[in-house]
N, CA, C and O atoms as a Tripos MOL2 file, in Angstrom:
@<TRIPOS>MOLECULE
protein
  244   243    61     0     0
PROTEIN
NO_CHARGES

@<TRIPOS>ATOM
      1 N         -10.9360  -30.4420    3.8080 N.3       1 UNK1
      2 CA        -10.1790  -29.5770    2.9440 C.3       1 UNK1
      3 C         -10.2260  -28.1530    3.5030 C.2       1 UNK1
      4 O         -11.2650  -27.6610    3.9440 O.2       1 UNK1
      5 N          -8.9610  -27.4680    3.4610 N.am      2 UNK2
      6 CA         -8.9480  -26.1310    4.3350 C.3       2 UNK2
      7 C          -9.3000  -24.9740    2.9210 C.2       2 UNK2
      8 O          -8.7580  -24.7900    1.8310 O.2       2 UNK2
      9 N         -10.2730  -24.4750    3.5000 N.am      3 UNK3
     10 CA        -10.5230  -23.0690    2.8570 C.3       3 UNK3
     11 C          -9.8840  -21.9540    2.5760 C.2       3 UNK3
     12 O          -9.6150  -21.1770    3.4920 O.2       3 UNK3
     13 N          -9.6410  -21.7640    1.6820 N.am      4 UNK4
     14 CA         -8.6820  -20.1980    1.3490 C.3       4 UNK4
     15 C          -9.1330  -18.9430    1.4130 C.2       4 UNK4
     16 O         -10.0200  -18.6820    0.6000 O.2       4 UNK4
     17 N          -8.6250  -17.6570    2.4880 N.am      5 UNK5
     18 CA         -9.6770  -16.4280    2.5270 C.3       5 UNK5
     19 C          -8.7130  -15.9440    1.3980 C.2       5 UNK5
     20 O          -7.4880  -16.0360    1.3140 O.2       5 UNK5
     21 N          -9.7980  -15.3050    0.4090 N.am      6 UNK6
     22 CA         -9.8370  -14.8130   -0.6680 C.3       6 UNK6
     23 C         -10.2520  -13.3920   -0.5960 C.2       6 UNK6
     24 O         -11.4230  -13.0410   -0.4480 O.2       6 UNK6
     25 N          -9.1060  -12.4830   -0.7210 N.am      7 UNK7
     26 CA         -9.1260  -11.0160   -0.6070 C.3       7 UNK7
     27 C          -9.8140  -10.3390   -2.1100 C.2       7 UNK7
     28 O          -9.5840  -10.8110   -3.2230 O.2       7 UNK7
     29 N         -10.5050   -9.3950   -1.8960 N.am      8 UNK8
     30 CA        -11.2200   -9.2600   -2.9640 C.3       8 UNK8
     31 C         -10.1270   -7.9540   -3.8850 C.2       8 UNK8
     32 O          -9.2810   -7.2170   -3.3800 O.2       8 UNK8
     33 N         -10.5080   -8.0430   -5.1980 N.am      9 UNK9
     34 CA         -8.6980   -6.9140   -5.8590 C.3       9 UNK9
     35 C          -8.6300   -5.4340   -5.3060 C.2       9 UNK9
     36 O          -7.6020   -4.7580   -5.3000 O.2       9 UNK9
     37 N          -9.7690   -5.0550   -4.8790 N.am     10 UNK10
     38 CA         -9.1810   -3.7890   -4.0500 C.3      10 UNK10
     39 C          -8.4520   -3.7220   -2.9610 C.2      10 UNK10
     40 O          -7.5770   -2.8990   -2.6930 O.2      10 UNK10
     41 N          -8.8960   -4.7550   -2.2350 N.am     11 UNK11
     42 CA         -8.4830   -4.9200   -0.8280 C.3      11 UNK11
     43 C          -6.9020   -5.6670   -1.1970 C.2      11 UNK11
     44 O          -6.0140   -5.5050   -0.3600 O.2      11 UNK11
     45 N          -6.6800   -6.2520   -2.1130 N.am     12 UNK12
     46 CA         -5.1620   -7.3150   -2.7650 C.3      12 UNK12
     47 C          -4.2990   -5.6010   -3.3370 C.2      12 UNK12
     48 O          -3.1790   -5.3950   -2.8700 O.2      12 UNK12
     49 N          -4.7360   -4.8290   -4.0300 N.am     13 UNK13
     50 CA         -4.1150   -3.5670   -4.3990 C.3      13 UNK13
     51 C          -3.8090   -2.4860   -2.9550 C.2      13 UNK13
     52 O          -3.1150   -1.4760   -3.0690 O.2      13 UNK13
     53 N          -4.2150   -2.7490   -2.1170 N.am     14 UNK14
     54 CA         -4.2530   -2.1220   -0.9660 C.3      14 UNK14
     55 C          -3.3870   -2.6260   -0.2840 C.2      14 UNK14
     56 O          -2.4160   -1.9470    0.0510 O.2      14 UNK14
     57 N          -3.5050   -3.8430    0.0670 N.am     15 UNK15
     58 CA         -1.7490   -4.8930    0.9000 C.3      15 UNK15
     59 C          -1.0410   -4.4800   -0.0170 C.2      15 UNK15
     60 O          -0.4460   -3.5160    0.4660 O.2      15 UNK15
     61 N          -0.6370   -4.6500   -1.3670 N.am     16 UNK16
     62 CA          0.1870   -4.6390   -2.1840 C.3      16 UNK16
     63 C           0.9040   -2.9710   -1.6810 C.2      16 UNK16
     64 O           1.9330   -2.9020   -1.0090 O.2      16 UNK16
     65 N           0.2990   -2.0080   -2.0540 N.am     17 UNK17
     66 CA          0.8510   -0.8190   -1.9140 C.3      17 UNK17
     67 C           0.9770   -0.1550   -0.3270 C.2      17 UNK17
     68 O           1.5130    0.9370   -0.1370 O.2      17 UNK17
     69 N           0.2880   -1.1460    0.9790 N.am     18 UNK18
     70 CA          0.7040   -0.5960    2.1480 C.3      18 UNK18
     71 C           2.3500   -1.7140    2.1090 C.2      18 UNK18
     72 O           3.3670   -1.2760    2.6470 O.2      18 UNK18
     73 N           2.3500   -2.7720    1.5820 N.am     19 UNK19
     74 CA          3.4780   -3.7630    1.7100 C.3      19 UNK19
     75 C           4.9270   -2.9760    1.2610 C.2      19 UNK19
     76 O           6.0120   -3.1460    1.8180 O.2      19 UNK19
     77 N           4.6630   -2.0920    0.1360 N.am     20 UNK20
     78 CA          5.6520   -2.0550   -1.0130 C.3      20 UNK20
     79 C           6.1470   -0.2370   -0.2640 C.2      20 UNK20
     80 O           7.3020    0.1870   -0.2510 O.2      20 UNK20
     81 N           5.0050    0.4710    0.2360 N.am     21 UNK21
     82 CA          5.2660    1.8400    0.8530 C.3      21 UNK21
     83 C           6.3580    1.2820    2.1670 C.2      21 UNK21
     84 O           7.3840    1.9580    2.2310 O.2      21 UNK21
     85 N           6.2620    0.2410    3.1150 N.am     22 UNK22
     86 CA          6.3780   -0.0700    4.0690 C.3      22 UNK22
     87 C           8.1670   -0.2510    3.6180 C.2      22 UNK22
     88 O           9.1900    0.2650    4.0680 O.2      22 UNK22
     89 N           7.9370   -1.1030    2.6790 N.am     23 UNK23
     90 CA          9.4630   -1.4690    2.1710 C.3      23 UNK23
     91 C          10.2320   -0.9560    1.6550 C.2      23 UNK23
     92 O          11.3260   -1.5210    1.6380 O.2      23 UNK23
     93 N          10.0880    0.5300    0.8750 N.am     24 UNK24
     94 CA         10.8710    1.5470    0.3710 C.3      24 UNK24
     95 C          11.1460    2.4060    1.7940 C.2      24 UNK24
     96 O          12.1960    3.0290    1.9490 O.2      24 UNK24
     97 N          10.3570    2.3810    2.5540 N.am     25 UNK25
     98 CA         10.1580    3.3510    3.6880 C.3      25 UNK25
     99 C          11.4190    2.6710    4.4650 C.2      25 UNK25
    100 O          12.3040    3.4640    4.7880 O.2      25 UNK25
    101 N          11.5620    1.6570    4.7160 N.am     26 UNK26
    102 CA         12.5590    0.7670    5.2830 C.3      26 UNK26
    103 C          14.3500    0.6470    4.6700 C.2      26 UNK26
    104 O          15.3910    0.2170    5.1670 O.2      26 UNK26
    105 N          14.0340    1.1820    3.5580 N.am     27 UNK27
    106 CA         15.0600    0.7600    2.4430 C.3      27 UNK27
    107 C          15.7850    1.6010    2.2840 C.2      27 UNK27
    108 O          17.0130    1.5740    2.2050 O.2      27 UNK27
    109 N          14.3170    3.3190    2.1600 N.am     28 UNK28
    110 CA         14.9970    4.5910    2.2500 C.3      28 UNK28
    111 C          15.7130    4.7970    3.3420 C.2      28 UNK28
    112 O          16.6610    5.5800    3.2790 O.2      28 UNK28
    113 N          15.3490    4.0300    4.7430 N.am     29 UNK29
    114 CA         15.8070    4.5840    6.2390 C.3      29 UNK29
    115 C          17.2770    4.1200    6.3560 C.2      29 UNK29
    116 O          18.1870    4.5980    7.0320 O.2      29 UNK29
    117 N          17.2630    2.8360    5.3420 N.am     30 UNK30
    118 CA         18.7070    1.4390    5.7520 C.3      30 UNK30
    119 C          19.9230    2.7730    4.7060 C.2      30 UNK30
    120 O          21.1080    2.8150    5.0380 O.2      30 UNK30
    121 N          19.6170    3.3330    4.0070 N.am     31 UNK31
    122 CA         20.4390    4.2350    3.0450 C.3      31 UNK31
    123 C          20.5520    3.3740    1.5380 C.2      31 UNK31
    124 O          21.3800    3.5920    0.6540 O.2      31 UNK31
    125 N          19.5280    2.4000    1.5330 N.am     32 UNK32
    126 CA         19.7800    1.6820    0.1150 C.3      32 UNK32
    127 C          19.2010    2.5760   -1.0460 C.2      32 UNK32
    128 O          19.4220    2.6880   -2.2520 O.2      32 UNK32
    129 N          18.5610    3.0180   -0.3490 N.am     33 UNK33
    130 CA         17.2900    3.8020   -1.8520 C.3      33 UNK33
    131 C          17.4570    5.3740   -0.9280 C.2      33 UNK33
    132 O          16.4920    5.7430   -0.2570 O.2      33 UNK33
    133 N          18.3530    5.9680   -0.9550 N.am     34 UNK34
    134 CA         18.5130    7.0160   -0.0140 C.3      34 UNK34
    135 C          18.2430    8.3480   -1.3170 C.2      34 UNK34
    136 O          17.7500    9.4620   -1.1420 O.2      34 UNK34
    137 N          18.8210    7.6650   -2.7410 N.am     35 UNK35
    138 CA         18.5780    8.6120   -3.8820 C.3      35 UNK35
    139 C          17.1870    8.7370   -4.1440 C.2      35 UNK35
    140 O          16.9950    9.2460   -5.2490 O.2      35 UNK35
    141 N          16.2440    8.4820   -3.5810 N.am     36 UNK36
    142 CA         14.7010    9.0470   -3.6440 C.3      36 UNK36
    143 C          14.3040    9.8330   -3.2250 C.2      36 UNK36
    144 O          14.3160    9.6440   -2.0090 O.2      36 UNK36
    145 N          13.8300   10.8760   -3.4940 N.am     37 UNK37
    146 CA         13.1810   11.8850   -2.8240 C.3      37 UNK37
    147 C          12.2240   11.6430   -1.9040 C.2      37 UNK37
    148 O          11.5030   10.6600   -2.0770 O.2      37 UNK37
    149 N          12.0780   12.2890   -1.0230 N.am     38 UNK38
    150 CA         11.1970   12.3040   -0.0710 C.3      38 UNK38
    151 C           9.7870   12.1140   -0.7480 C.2      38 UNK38
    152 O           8.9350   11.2430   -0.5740 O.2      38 UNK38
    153 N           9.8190   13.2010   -1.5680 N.am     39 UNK39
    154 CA          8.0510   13.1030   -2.5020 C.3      39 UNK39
    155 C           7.4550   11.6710   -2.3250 C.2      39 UNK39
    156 O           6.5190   11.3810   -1.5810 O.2      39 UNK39
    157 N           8.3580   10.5790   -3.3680 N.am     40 UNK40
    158 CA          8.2770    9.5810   -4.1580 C.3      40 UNK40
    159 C           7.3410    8.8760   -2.6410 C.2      40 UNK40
    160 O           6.1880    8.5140   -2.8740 O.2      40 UNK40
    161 N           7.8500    8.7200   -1.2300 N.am     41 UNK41
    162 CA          7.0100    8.0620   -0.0100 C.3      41 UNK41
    163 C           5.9350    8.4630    0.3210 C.2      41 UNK41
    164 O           5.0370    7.7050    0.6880 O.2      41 UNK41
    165 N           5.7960   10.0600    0.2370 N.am     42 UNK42
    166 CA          4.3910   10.5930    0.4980 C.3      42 UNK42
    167 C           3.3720   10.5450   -0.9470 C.2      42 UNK42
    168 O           2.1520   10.4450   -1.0820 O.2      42 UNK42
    169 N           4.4720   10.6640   -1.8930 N.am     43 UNK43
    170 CA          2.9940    9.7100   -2.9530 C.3      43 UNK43
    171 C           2.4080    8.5630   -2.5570 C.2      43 UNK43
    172 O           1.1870    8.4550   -2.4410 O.2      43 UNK43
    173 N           3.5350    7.2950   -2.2390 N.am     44 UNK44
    174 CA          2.9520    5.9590   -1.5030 C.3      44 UNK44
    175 C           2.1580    6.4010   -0.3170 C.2      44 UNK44
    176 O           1.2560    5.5680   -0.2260 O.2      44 UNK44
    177 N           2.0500    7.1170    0.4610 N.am     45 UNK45
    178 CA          1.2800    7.2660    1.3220 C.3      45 UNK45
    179 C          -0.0200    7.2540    0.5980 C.2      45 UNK45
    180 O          -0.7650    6.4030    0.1130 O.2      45 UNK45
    181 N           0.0110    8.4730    0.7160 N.am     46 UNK46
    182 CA         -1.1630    9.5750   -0.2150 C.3      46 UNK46
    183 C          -1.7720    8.4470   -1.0670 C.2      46 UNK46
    184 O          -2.9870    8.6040   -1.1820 O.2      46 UNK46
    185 N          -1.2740    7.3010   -1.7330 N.am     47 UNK47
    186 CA         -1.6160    6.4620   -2.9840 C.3      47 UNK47
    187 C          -2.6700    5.4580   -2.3320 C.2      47 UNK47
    188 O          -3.7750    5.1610   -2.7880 O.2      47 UNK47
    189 N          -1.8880    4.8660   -0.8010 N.am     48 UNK48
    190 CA         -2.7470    4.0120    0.5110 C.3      48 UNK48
    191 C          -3.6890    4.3830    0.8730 C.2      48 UNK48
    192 O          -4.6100    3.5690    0.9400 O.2      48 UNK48
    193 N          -3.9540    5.9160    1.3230 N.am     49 UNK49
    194 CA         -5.0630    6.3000    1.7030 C.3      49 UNK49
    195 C          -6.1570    6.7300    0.6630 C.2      49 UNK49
    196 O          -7.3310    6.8050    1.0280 O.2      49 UNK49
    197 N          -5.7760    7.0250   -0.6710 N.am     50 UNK50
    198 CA         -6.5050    6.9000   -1.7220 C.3      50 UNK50
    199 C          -7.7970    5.4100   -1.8530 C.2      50 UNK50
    200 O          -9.0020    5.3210   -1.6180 O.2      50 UNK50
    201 N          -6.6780    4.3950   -2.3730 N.am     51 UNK51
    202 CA         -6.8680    3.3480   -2.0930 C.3      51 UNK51
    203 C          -8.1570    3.1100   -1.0740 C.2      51 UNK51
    204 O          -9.3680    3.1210   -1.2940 O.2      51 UNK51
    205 N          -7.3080    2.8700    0.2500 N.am     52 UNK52
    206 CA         -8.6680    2.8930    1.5040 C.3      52 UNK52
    207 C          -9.5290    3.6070    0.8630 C.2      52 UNK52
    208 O         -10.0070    2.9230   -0.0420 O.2      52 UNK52
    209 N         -10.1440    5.0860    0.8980 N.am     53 UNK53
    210 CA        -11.0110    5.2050    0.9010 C.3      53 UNK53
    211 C         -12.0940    4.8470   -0.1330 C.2      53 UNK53
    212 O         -13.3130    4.7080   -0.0280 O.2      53 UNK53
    213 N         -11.0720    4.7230   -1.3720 N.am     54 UNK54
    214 CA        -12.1820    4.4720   -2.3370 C.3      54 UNK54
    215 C         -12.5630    2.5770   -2.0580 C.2      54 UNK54
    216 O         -13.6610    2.1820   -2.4500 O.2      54 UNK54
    217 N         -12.1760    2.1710   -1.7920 N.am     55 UNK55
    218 CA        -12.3920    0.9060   -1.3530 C.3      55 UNK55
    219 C         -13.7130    0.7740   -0.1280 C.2      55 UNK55
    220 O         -14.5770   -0.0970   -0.0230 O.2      55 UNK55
    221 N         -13.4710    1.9530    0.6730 N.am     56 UNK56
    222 CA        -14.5240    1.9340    1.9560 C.3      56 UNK56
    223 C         -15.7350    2.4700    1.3050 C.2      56 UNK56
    224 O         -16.8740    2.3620    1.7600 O.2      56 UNK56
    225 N         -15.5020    2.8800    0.5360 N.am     57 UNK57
    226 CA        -17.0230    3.8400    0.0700 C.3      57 UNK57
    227 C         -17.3890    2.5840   -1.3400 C.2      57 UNK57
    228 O         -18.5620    2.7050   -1.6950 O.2      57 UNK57
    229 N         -16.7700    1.6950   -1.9820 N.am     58 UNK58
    230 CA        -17.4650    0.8160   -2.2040 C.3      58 UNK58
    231 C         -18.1440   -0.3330   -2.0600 C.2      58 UNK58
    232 O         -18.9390   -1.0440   -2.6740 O.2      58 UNK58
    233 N         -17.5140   -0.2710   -0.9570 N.am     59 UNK59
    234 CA        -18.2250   -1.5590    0.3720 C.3      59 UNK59
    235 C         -19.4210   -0.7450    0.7220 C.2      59 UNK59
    236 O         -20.5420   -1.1980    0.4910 O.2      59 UNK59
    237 N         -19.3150    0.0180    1.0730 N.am     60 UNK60
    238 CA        -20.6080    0.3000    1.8870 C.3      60 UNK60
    239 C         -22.0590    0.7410    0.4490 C.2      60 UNK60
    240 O         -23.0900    1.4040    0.5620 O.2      60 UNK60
    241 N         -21.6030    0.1770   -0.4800 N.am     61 UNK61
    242 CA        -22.8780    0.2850   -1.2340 C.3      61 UNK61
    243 C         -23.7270   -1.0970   -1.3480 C.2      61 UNK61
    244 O         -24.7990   -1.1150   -1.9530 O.2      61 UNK61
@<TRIPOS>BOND
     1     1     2 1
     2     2     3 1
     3     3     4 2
     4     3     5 am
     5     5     6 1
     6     6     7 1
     7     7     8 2
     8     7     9 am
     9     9    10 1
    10    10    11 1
    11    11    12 2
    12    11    13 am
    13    13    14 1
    14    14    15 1
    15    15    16 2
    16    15    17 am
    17    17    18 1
    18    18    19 1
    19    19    20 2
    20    19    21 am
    21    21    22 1
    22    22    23 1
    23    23    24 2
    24    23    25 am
    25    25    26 1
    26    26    27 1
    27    27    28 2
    28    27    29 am
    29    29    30 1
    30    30    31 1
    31    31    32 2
    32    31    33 am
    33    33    34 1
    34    34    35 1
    35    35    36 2
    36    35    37 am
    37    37    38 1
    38    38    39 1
    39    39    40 2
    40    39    41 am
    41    41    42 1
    42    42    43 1
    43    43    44 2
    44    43    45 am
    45    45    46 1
    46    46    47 1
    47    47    48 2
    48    47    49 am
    49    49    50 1
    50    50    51 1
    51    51    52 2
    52    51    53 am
    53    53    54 1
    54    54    55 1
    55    55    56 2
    56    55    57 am
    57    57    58 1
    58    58    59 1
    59    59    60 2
    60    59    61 am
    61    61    62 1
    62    62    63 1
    63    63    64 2
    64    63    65 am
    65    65    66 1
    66    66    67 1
    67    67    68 2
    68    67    69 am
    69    69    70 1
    70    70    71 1
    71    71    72 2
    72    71    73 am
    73    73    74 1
    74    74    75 1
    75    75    76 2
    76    75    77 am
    77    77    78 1
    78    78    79 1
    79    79    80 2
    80    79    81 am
    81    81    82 1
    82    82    83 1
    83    83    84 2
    84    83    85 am
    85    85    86 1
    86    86    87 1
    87    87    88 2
    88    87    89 am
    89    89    90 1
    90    90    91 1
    91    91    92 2
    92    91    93 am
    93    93    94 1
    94    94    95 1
    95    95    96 2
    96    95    97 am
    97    97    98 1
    98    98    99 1
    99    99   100 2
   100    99   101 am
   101   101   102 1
   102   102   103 1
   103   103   104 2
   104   103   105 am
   105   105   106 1
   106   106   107 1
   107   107   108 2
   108   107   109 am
   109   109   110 1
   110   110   111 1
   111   111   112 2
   112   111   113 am
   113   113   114 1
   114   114   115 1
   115   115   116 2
   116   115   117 am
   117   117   118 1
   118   118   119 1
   119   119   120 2
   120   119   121 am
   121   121   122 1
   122   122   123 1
   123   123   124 2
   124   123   125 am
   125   125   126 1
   126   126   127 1
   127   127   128 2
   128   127   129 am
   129   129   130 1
   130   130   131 1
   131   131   132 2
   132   131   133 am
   133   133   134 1
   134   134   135 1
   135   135   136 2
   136   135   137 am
   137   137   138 1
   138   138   139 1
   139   139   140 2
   140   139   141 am
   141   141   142 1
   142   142   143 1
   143   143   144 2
   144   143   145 am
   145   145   146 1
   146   146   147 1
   147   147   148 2
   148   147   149 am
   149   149   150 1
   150   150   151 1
   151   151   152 2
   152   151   153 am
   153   153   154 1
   154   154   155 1
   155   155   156 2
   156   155   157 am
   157   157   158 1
   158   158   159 1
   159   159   160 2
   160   159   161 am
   161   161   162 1
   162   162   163 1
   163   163   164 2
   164   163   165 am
   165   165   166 1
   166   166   167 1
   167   167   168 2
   168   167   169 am
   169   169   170 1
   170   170   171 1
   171   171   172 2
   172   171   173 am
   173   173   174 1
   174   174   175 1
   175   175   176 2
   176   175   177 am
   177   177   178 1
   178   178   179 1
   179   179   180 2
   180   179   181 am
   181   181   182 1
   182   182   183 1
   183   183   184 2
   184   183   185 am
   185   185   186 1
   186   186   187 1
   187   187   188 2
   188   187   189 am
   189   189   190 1
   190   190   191 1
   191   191   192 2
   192   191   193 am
   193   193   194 1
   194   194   195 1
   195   195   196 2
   196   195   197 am
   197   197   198 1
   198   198   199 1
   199   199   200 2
   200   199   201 am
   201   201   202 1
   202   202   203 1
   203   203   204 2
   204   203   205 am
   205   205   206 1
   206   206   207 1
   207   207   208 2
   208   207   209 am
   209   209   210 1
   210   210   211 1
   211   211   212 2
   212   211   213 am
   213   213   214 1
   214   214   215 1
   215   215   216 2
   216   215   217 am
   217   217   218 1
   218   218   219 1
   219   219   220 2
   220   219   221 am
   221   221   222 1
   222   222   223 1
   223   223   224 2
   224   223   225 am
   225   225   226 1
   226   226   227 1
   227   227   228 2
   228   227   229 am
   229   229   230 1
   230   230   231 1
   231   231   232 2
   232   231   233 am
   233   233   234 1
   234   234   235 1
   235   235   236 2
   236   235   237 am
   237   237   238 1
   238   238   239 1
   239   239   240 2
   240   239   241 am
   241   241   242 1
   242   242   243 1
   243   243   244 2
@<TRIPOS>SUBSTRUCTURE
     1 UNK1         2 RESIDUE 1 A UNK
     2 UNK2         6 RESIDUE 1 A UNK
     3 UNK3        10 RESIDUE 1 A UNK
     4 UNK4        14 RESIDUE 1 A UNK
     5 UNK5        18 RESIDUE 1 A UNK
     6 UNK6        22 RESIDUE 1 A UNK
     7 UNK7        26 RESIDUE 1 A UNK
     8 UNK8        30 RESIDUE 1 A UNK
     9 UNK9        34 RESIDUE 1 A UNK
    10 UNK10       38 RESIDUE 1 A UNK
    11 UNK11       42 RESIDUE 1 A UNK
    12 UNK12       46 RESIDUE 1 A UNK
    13 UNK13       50 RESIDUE 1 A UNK
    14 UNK14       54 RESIDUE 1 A UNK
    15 UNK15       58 RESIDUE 1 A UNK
    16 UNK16       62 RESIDUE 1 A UNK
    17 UNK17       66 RESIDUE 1 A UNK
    18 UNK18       70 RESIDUE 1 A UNK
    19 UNK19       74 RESIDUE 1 A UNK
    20 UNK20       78 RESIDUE 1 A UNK
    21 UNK21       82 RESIDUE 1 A UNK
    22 UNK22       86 RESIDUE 1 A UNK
    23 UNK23       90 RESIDUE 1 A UNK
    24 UNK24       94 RESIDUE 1 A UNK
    25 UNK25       98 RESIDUE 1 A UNK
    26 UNK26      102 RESIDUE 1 A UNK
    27 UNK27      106 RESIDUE 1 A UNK
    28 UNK28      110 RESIDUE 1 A UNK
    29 UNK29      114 RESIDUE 1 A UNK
    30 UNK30      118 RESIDUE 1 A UNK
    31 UNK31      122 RESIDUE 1 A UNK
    32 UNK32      126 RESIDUE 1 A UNK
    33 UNK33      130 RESIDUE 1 A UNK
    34 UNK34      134 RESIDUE 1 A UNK
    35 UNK35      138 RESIDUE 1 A UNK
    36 UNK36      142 RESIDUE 1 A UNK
    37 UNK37      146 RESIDUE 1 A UNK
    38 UNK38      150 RESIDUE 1 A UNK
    39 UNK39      154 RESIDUE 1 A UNK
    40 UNK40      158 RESIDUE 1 A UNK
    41 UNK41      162 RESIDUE 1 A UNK
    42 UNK42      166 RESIDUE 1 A UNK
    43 UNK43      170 RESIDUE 1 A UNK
    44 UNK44      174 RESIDUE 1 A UNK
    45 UNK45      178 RESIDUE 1 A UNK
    46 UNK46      182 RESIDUE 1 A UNK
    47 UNK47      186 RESIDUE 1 A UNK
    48 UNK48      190 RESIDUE 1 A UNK
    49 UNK49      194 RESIDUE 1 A UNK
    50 UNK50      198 RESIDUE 1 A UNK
    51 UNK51      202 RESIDUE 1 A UNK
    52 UNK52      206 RESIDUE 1 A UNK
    53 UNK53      210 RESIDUE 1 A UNK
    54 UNK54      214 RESIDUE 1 A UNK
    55 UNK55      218 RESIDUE 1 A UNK
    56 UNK56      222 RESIDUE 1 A UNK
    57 UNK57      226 RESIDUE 1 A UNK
    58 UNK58      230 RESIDUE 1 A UNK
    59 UNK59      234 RESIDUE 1 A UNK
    60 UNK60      238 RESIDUE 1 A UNK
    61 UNK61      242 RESIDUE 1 A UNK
């Protein structure tokens, strides 16, 4: 029976929001979502690297 790697919910909230930044970022570039402000991507950024770090600093306890 094959084993399932099982992402733990920080690390599942972290794909989720590098996945979803990646895809507006793509969407904004195609001119579909072109009515977004610039802000709205560097929040998704800013939101990823949030994310990471608080995630890295609870691993390492």
């Amino acid at each position: 029976m094959a084993r399932r790697f099982k992402l733990k919910p920080g690390s599942q909230l972290l794909l989720f929001l590098v996945c979803f930044t990646i895809a507006v970022w793509v969407l904004r570039g195609l001119t579909l979502l072109s009515f977004l402000p610039g802000i709205v991507l560097w929040l998704l950024v800013v939101a990823c690297l949030v994310v990471f770090l608080v995630n890295s600093l609870r691993s390492m306890r």
